[in-house]
N, C-alpha and C positions, 0 to 999 in steps of 0.2 A: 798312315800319314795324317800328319794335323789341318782339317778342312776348316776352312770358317769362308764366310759371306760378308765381306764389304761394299760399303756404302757411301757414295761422295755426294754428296747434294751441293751441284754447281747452280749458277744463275742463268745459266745456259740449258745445261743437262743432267739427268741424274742417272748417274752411272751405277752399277751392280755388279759386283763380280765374284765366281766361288775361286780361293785362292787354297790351293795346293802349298805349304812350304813355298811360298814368296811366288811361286807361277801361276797367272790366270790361266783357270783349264776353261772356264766360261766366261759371256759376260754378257749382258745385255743392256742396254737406256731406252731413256722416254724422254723428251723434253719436260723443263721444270716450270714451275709456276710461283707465283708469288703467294699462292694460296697455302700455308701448311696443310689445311686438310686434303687439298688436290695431293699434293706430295706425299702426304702418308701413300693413299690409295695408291697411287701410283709406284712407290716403292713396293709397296707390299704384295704388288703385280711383278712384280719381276723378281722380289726374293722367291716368290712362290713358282716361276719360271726355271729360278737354278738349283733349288734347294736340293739335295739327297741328303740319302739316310744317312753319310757319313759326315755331314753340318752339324758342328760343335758351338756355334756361338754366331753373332750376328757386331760387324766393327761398322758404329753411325760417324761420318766425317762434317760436321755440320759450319754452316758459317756464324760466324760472329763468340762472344766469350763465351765458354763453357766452366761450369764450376764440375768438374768431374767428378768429385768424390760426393755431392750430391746429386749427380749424373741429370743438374739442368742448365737448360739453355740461358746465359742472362742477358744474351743482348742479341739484338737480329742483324742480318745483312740482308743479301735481298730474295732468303727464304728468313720470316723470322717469326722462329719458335718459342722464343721468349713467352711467358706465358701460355705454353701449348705442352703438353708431357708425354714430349714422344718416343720416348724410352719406356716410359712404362706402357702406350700404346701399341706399339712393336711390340714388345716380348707377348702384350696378351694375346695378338694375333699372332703370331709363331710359336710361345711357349718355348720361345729360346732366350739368353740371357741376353742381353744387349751392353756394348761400351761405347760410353757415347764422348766425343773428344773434339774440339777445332779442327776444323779441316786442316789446318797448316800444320798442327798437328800431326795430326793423319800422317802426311807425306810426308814429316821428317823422322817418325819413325819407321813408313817405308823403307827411305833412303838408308836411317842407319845399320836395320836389318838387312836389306838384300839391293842396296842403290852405292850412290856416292860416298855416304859417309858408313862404309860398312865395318866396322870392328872400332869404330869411332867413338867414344863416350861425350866430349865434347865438343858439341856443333851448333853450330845459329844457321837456322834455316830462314831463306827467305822468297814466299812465292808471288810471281808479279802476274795479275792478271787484273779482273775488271776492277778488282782494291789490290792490294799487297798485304800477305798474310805473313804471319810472322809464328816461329816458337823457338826453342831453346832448351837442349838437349846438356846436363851437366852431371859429371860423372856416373852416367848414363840413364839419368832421369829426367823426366822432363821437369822444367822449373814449371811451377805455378805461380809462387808468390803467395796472396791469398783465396787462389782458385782460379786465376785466370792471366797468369805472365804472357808476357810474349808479343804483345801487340806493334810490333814493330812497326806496322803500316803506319801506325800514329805516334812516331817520334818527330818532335817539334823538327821540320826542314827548314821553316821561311816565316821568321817572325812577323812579318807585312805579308803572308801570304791568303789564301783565299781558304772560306770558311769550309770542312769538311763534316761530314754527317754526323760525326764524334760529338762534334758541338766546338772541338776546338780550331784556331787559324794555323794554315801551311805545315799538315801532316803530310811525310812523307806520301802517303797516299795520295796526295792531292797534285803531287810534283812527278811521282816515277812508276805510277800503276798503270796498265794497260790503257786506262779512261782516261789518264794524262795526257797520254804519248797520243790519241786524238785528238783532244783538246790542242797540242802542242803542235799538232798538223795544222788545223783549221787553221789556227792565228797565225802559221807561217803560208797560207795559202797552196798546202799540198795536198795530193791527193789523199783522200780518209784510207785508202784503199795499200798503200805503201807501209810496208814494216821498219824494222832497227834495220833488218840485213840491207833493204834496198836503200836506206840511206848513207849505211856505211860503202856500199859500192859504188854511191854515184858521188858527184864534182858539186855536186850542188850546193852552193853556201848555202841555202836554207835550210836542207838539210842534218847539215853538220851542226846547226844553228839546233836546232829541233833534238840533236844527239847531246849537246851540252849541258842543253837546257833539263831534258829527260833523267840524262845516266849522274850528272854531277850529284845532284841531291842523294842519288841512291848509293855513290861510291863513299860520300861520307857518311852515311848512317852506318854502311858497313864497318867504314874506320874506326867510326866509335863502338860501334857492338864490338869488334877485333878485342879495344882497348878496354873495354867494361867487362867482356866474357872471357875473356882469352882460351880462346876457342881449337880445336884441332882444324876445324874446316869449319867455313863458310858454304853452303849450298844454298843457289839459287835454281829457283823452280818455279810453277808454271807456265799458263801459255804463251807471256811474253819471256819469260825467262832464259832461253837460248839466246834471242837479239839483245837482253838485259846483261848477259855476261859478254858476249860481244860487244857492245857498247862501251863495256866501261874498260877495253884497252886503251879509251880514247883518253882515260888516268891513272897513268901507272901510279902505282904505289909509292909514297914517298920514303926513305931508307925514317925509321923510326925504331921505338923503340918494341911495336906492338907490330906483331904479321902473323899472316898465317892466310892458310890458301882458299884461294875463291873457287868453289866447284859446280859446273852445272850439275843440275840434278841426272840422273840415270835413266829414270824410271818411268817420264815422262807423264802421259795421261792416266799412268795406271798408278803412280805413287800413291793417291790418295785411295782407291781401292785394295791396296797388296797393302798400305798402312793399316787400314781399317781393319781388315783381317788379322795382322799381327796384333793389334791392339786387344779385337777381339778373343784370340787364343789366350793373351797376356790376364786378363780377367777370369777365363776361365780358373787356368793356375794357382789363380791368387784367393778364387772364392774357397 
């Protein structure tokens, strides 16, 4: 059976896992750091924890653009490589090949492979967590563009909106990403501590206030990607992404002339590692 080792490097955690044919058989983290060189080390501790003899490739799910077919990082998030070559790093210390891809990436080829959008060719994936990651899955490739499509967290939401790390004003990242939806807490004086689900259960005008404010921006960006990609499915994913599709019952669809279905992801915490793997097998194939 086809083994390979993925790799998600969250802001949080950095996950590892050996995937089987789409099943984590292992997996192990460490917490992450802002330091790439910490993170190297530190991954290279735990690939070297799951590795066996039957590891055929090694799948890197990183934040921020990646130009993949020069297999580098061009811009950072808040691990950032940019500048740092750690694809060719990695492989000198495993002497495995490495594919190195957008984390959002990553996970929507999870999903298409062995998740939500499975037998699917085209899909707009969209993952909501400390930013909102974005990619775009068309007749069963992923778009690039000129090496880096996809950025969906950064489609203009809120022309008067507030300046995002991009450099430009009121990306959707700045309105409907996990960091939002706290933001969005504080200024309605709730607890930091409360999710989508607890506000969709409770009576609370503020609340509900805090759900508008949150889910509206992120229903029309969808709208538009609907109307721009036309797409077989929509998947949304990460860690807020359960409360993110819950959320937006709060707007139904208007009858138009563009639809198509809103799906949460499957695959949860493991998309981006069961991606990576895939992607990594995908590279072998192709060398």
């Amino acid at each position: 059976m086809a083994t390979a080792i993925g790799i998600d490097i969250g802001g949080t955690n950095l996950r590892v896992a050996r995937v089987v044919d789409g099943i984590v058989q292992a997996q192990a983290s460490a917490p992450s750091s802002g330091d790439p060189e910490t993170v190297l080390v530190r991954v290279l501790n735990l690939v070297a924890k799951l590795r066996t003899a039957d590891v055929r490739a090694l799948g890197l799910g990183v934040p921020g653009e990646v130009d993949q077919a020069s297999r580098r990082v061009l811009s950072g998030g808040y691990v950032d490589f940019s500048g740092f070559d750690v694809v060719a790093k990695v492989e000198a210390e495993t002497q495995l090949g490495v594919r190195v891809e957008n984390d959002a990436v990553m996970a929507l080829l999870g999903e298409a492979a062995h998740g939500a959008a499975r037998g699917q060719k085209n899909v707009v994936m969209m993952t909501i967590g400390t930013g909102i990651g974005g990619a775009i899955l068309d007749q069963g490739m992923v778009l690039r563009g000129r090496g880096s499509a996809g950025q969906l967290g950064h489609l203009c939401a809120d022309l008067q909106g507030i300046p995002c790390v991009c450099g430009r004003i009121g990306c959707l990242e700045t309105l409907s990403s996990g960091t939002a939806f706290a933001r969005h807490l504080a200024e309605a004086g709730l607890p930091s501590h409360l999710r989508a689900e607890d506000l969709l259960a409770s009576d609370d005008p503020r609340g509900k206030a805090v759900l508008l404010a949150w889910a509206g921006p992120l229903r029309a960006a969808i709208d538009s990607m609907i109307a721009a990609c036309n797409p077989d499915c929509v998947v949304i994913g990460g860690g807020a992404g359960p409360g993110a599709v819950l959320a937006l019952d709060l707007f139904p669809p208007r009858a138009s002339w563009f639809s198509a279905p809103i799906l949460p992801a499957q695959l949860g915490a493991d998309a981006g590692v069961i991606g990576a793997a895939v992607a990594a097998l995908r590279g072998v194939k192709d060398a």
